[in-house]
N, C-alpha and C positions, 0 to 999 in steps of 0.2 A: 504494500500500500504506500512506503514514504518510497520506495520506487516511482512510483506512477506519481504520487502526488510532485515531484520533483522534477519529472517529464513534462510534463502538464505546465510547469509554471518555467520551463527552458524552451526556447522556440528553436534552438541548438541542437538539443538533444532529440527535439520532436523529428528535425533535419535529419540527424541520423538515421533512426529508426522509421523513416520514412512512411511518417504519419500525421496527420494534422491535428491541431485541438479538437475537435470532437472527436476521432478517434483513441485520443487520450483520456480523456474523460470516460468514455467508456469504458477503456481499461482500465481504471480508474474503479469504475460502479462495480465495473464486477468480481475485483478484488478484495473488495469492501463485503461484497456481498457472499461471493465465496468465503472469505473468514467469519460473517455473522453466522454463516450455513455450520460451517464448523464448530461453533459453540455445543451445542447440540447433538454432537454426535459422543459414542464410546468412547473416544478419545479423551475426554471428561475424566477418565482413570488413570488417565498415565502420568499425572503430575504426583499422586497419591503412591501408586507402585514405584514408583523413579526414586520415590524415599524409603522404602521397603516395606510400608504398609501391604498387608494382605488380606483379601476375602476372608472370614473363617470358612465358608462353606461356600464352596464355588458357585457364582452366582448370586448372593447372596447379599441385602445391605449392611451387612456387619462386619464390618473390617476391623483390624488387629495390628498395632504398633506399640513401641516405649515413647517414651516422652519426646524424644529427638527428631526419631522418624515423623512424627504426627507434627510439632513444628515445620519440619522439611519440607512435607508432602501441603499443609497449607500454605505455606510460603511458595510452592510452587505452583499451586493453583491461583493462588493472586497473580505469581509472576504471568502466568498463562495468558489472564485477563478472563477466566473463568468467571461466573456468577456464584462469588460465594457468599453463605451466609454462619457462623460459627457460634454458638453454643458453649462453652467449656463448663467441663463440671466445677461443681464448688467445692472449696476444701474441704471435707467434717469437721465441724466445732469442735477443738481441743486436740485432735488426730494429730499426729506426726505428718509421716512417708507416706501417703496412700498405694495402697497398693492394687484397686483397680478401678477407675473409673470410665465412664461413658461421655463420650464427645458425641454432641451431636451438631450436625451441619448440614447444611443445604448444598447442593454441588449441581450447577445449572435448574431443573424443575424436581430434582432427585434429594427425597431425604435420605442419607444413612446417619448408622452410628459407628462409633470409632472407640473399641477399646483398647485402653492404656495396659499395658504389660505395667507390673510394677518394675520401679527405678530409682537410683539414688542421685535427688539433686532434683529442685524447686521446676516444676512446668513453667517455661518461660511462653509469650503470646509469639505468635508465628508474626516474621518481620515480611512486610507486603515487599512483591520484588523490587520497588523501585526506592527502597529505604535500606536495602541490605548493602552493607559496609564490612569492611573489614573484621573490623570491632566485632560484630556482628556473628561471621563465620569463626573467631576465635573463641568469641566467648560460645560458641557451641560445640566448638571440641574441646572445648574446659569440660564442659559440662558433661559431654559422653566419655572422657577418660576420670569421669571425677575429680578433675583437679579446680576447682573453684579460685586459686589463686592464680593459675596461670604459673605455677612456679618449677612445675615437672622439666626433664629438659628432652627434649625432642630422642627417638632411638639413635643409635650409629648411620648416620649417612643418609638422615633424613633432612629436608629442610624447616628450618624453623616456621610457623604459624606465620611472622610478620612478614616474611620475604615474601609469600607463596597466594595470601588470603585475601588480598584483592580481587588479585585478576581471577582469580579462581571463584570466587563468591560471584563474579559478576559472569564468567561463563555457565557458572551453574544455574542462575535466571535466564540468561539468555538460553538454555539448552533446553532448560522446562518449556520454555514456549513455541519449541520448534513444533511439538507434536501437533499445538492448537495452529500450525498455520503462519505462527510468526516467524520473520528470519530476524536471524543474531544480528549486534551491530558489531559496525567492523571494530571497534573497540573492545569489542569481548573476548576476539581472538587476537593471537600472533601478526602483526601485518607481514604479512608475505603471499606472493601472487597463486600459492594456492588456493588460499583463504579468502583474499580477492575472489576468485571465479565462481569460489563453490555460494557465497554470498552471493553474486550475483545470477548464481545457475537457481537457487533455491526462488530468486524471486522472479526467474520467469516459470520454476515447477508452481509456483501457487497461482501465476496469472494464465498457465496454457490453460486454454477448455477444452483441450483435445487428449486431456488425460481426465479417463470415467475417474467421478467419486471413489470409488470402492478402490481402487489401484489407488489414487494420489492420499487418499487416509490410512491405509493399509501402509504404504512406503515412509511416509511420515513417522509413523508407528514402530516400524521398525527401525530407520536411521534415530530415532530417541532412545530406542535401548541399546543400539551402536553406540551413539556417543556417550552412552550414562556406564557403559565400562569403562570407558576411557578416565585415568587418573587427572590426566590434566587436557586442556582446550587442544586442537589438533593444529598441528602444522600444515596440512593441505586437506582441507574442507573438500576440496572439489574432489577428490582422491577418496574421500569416503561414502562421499555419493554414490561413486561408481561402483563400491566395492557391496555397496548394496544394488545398485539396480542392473550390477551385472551379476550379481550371487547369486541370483534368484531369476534370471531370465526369461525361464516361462511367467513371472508374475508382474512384470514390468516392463519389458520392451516389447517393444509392436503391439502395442494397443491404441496406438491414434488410427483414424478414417481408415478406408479402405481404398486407393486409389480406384476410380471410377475409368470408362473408357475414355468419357472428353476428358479427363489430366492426362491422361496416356498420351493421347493424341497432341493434347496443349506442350507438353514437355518436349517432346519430340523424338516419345520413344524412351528408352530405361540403359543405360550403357555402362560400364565400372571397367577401371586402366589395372592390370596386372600387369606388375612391375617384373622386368627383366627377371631380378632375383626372387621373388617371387615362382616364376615360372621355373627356375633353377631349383627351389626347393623340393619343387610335384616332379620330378622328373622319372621317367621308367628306368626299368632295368638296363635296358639297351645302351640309353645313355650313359648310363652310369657306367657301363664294363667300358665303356671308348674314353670316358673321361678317366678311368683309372690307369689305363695306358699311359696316357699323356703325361698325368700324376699321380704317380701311386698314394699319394697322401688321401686322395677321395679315395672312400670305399667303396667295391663294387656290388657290397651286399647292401639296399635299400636299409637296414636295421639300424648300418651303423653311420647310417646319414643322417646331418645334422643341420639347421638354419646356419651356423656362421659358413660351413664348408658351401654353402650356394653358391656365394661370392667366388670361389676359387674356380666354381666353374663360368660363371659372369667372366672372370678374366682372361678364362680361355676360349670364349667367344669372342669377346673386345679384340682379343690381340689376332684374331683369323685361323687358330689354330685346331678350334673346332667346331665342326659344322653343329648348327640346329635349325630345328624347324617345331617353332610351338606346338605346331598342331600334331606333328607325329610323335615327339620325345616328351612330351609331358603327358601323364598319369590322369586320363580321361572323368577318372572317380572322385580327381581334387576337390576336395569342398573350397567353394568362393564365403568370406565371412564368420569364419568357423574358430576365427580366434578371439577370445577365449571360448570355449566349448558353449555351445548357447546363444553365442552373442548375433549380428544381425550382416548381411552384407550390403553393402553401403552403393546404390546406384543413381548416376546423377542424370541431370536430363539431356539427351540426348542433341537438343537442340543448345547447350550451355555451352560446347566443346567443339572445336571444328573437328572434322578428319584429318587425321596427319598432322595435327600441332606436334611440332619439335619438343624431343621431353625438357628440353629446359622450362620451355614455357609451359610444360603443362606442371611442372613443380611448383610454379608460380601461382599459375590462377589457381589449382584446385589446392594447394599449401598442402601437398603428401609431401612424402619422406624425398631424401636424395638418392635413393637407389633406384628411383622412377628415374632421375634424369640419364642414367644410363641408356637405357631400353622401357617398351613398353606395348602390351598387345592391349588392342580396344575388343573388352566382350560386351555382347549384347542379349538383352533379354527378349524373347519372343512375348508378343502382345498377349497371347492365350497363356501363359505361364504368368504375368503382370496381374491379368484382370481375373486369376482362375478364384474361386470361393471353396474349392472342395472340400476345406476343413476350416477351422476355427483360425489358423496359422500359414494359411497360403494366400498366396498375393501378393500384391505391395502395399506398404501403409507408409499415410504419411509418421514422419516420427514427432515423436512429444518432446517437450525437455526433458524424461526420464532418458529417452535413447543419448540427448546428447552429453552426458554427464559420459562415453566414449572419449569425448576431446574436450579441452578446454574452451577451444578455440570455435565450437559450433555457437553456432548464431541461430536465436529463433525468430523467424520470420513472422514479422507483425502482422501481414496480411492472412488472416488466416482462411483463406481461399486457394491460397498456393505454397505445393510444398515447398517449406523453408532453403536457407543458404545455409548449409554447416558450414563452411570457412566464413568468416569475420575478415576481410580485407584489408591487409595491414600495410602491405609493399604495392609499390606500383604494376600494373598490370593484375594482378590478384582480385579474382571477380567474387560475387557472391554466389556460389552455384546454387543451383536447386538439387534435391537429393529426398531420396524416398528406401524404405528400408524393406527386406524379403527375408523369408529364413537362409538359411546357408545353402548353399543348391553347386551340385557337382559341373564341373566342367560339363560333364556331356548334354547337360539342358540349354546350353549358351551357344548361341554364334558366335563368333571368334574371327577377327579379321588378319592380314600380317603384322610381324614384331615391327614397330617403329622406335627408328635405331637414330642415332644423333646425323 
């Protein structure tokens, strides 16, 4: 939302993103309105579990915590921006230590209770997130190692409370609200251009509408118990994104649209550049017993062939010394996309890319790797494999910001009528391509044109 509200109020930024004031504004409503939506959902629990409160009976409004936890777990529901309302029990007249009481609380339209384990050392009120300090997160680990003076001294080779309790109090609010929708501010993490992206990848996941409900609660849900292992704030934010919405692949990639025939048609067709070494990798036996001649350092048995030894045979192509022909010496069965296991293969529009772009310049517009600028064959996808329905997971679709948490560098396309640009253009010549995503699919489903060679 201070995305959008900060677009909205830059007529620079709107230039970029190539979009006018009412299209901002809009994105704008609906960001507003997708995080009201989210109040309301299950989600409502995970500020309460994050502090280790638990169900007693699964399903059930009676939860179970010590003194600390139930601080935490309110304080993180304020931090959230939940609907809370709190109740605490009252001391017994004359009583000590109580040893169990009931909290009752409101949590969105949901009453439960909340009982206290007993514990050593006074219930303190749960601090709302925008009030938590240092002070704050110390005097709470006084209180759970019962040291009420602060006077204990830290284990061997730990850091002390003061060095550690800022940044850390203030990541632990900002991490509670991620679940409800909110992203962190860049102050809560480390600045570094990991953390950079994945801030800015999280607040285009809350504004795409082309990630269903159930997927974009569910992913939230789970990057909140990702991060709530974590001891301390992360160094590449963007890096954990991924490590969730590529962990789980059938749960989260490729669920945007389904490309229809007029996008087929509109793009100009489906196309994806396998790179020289690439095609060095898939290569058959045949090749390989000719390449082991040449150098005995490649091995002639496929087993003990490896990604870096591709290159070496890249160089004995370069230098003339051994013949290929993509179409016959590569392994027909090669999965296109298939790295990491799961993950999606990436095609761009066929009208984005001339035929026979020199690989320099296709390193440039499309920002792949440098082993494209050696070599590179153009595959293509056939229309009836693009527009096919025959399962839940065939087709093309366009991709959501879940897919591109892939790259840093993927850009989501504010129109949302046409699939996005993953490259972000940063050097000259460097275009915004369009690009749409399939499951992994073998060489032998593709047309395949010749290797263009520098």
């Amino acid at each position: 939302i201070a995305f959008w509200h900060q677009v909205a109020a830059d007529p620079a930024a709107m230039r970029t993103l190539g979009i006018d004031g009412e299209q901002a504004a809009a994105r704008l409503a609906a960001a507003e309105a997708q995080s009201a939506e989210l109040q309301g959902l299950a989600l409502r629990y995970l500020p309460l579990r994050l502090a280790g409160l638990e169900q007693e009976v699964a399903g059930s409004r009676l939860w179970v915590g010590d003194t600390e936890q139930i601080a935490e777990g309110l304080a993180n529901a304020k931090a959230a921006r939940l609907p809370l309302t709190v109740t605490p029990p009252p001391y017994p007249s004359g009583a000590g230590v109580p040893t169990a009481r009931i909290w009752r609380i409101t949590l969105g339209d949901e009453a439960l209770e909340i009982r206290e384990r007993a514990r050593v050392g006074r219930v303190r009120e749960a601090v709302p997130g925008d009030e938590v300090t240092a002070r704050t997160v110390a005097g709470a680990k006084r209180a759970a190692t019962h040291d009420p003076t602060g006077t204990k001294q830290p284990e061997s080779g730990k850091i002390n409370d003061r060095d550690t309790a800022a940044p850390h109090a203030e990541w632990a609010t900002a991490r509670a609200g991620i679940a409800a929708g909110h992203v962190p501010p860049e102050a809560a993490l480390p600045a570094t251009n990991g953390n950079h992206a994945g801030i800015a990848r999280l607040h285009e996941i809350n504004v795409d509408r082309h990630i269903p409900a159930t997927v974009y609660t569910e992913f939230l849900r789970e990057l909140s118990m990702h991060l709530e292992r974590m001891e301390t704030p992360p160094e590449d934010l963007h890096a954990e994104l991924k490590t969730i919405a590529y962990g789980s692949p059938e749960k989260y990639l490729r669920k945007g649209p389904r490309l229809s025939s007029g996008d087929f048609k509109k793009l100009g067709g489906l196309k994806r550049a396998l790179s020289l070494k690439w095609l060095c990798s898939k290569v058959n036996v045949n090749l390989l017993g000719r390449a082991n001649k040449l150098d005995p350092s490649i091995p002639a048995d496929p087993r003990g062939y490896t990604w870096p030894m591709a290159q070496k045979i890249v160089d004995l192509i370069k230098a003339g010394r051994l013949e290929f022909d993509p179409i016959r010496d590569v392994d027909v069965g090669a999965m296109v996309g298939d790295w990491p296991r799961g993950a999606s293969g990436w095609y761009f529009a066929g009208g984005d890319v001339a035929d026979g772009t020199p690989p320099k310049e296709l390193v440039t517009q499309l920002a792949v790797g440098p082993e494209y600028g050696d070599a590179y064959q153009i595959a293509e996808v056939p229309a009836d494999l693009a527009l096919s329905h025959s399962s839940e997971d065939s087709g093309a679709f366009r991709p959501t910001a879940l897919d591109l948490t892939s790259a840093r560098e993927g850009l989501l396309n504010p129109d949302p009528a046409e699939p996005y640009g993953r490259t972000n253009p940063q050097a000259p010549g460097q275009l915004p391509t369009r690009e749409v995503l399939m499951t992994p699919l073998p060489l032998s489903k593709l047309k395949r044109g010749p290797l263009v060679m520098k």
